[in-house]
N, C-alpha and C positions, 0 to 999 in steps of 0.2 A: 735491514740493519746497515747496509750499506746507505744508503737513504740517507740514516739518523746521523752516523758515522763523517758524511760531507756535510750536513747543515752543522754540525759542532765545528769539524774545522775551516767552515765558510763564516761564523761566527767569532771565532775565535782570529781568523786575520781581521775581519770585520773591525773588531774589538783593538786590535794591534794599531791598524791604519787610523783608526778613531783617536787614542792615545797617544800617538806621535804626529796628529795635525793638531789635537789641544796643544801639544807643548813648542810644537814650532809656530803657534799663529799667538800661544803666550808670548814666545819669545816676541814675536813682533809684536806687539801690545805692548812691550818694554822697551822698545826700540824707540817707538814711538812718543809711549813718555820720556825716554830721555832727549829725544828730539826737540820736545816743550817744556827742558829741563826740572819735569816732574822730581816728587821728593820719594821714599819708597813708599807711601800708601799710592802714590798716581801707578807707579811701577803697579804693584798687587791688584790694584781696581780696573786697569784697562789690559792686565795679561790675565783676569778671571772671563772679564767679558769679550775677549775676542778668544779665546780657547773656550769658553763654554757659556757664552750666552745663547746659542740657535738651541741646542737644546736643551737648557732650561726654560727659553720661550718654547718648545716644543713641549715639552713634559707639563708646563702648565696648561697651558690650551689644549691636553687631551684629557685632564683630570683621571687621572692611572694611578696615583698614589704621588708619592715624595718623586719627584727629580731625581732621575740616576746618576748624575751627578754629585747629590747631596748623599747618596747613598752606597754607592762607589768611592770610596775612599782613593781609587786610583786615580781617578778622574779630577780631582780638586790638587792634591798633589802633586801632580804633572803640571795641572796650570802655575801653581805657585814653584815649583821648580823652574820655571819656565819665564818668570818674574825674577827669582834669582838671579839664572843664568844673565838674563839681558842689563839685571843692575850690578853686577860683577865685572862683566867682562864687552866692550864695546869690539864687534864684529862685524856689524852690517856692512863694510866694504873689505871682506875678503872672498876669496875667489870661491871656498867650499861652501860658504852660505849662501853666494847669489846662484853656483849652478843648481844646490841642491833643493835651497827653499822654493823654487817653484814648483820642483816634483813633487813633494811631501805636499804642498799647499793643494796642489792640483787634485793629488791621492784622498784628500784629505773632503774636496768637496764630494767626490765621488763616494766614499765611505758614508759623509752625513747623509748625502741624499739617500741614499739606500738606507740607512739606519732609519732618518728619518719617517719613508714613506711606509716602510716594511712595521715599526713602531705605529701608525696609524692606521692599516689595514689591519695590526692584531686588536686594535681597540673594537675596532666591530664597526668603522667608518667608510665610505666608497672611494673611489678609485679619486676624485675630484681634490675631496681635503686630503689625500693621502700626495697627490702630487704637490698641492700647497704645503704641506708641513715637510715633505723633505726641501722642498728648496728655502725655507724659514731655518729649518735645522741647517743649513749650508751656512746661509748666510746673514742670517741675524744677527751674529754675534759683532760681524764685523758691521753691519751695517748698524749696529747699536752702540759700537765704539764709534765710529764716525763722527754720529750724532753730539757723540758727550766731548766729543772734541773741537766742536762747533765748526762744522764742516760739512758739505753735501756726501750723503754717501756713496761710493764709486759705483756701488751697483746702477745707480740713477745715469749711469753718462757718463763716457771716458776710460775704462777702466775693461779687459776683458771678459768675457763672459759667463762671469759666474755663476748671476742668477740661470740664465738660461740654459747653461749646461749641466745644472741639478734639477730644473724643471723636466729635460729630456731625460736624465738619468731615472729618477724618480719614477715618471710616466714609464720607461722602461721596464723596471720592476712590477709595476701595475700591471703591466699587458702581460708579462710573463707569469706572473702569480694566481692571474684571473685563469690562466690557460692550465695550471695547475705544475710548474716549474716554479717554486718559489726558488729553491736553491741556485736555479738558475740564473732567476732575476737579480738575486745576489750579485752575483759575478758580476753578471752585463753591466750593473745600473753600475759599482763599482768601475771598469775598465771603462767604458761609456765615459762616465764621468769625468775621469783620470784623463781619457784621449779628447776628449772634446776640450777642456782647459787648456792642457795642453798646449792643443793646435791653433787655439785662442791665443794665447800670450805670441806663440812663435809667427803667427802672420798677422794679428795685430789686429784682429776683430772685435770688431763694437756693434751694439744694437742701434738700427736705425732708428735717427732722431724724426719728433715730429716735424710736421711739414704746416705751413699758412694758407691758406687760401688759396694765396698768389702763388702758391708753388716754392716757396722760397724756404728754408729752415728755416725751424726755432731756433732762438740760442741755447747755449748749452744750460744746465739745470743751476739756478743760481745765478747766471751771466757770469761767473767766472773760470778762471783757467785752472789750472790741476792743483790737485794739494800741493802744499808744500812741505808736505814729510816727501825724505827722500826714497825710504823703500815701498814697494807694490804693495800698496795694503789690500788684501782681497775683502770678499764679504762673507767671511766665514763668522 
């Protein structure tokens, strides 16, 4: 009972943390369109897909039924509260949004990764696509906003590590789940996740670029230099 008792309220933050990085990564999807002074359907369409595109790309590629998302009524509403807030009220250079959006954002990849991979080992899938769809569930949504905004996505180069700190989060959960600690995996791949961004954003970690022949780098992805949106768009 005790057992049952922690996977309900390891789900239930799970669920929390989930719902308040849709509405803070909405918000910045609305940021964004007003940045390319979008009208409010731009607002609606890039605070849906960067608050919940990874898993609706998830929930299709497992064919499990409807998207929880589309079935969760809380889930949609958060994003479009989240498209509000950023066509109402212009914040991105105040002091509680730049400390706090990277924790919520960081919390946030942590949570999908473990939603993620934990949602693909219940399908009846191995450890392998279970590490791929939690780090898709991370960061698809932003790396599919990117995209619609004709722009390389940050996960490719430049940007902290987000893909690869839900790749480890994810694998995480895996190894603990195989061992028979799912609750546990929970947590970890959670805090994992959370601390590995984190420490990313704070010292300023990048994945290594390819290399030539001659030993020399590639250029970066594109040949060009960073967005030119002002705030950190993650790839959630």
């Amino acid at each position: 009972m005790n057992g049952t008792s922690s996977m309900v309220a390891l789900e239930g933050l799970t669920r929390t943390v989930d719902l308040i990085g849709v509405g803070a990564n909405a918000v910045l999807g609305g940021m964004l369109a007003r940045s390319r002074n979008f009208d409010a359907v731009g607002f609606l369409v890039l605070a849906i897909v960067s608050g919940l595109g990874g898993g609706l790309i998830r929930d299709t590629l497992l064919q499990q039924g409807t998207p929880v998302a589309l079935t969760d009524y809380a889930y949609l509403l958060t994003a479009l509260g989240g498209a509000l807030v950023a066509f109402l009220l212009q914040f991105e250079h105040r002091a509680l949004w730049r400390r706090g959006f990277p924790v919520v954002d960081a919390a946030a990849v942590g949570c999908w990764a473990a939603a993620g991979a934990g949602k693909t080992l219940d399908a009846g899938l191995g450890w392998l696509p279970a590490v791929l769809l939690g780090t898709i569930t991370a960061v698809g949504g932003g790396m599919t906003r990117d995209i619609m905004l004709g722009q390389v996505p940050r996960i490719f180069g430049g940007g902290p590590l987000y893909a690869t700190c839900a790749a480890i989060a994810s694998g995480a959960l895996v190894v603990l789940a195989s061992l028979g600690h799912r609750e546990a995996g929970v947590l970890v791949a959670l805090l994992l996740g959370t601390g590995l961004c984190l420490v990313s954003q704070w010292r300023g970690w990048t994945a290594p670029r390819g290399r030539t022949w001659g030993g020399g780098r590639s250029d970066p992805p594109g040949g060009s230099g960073p967005p030119e949106e002002p705030p950190p768009a993650p790839g959630k």
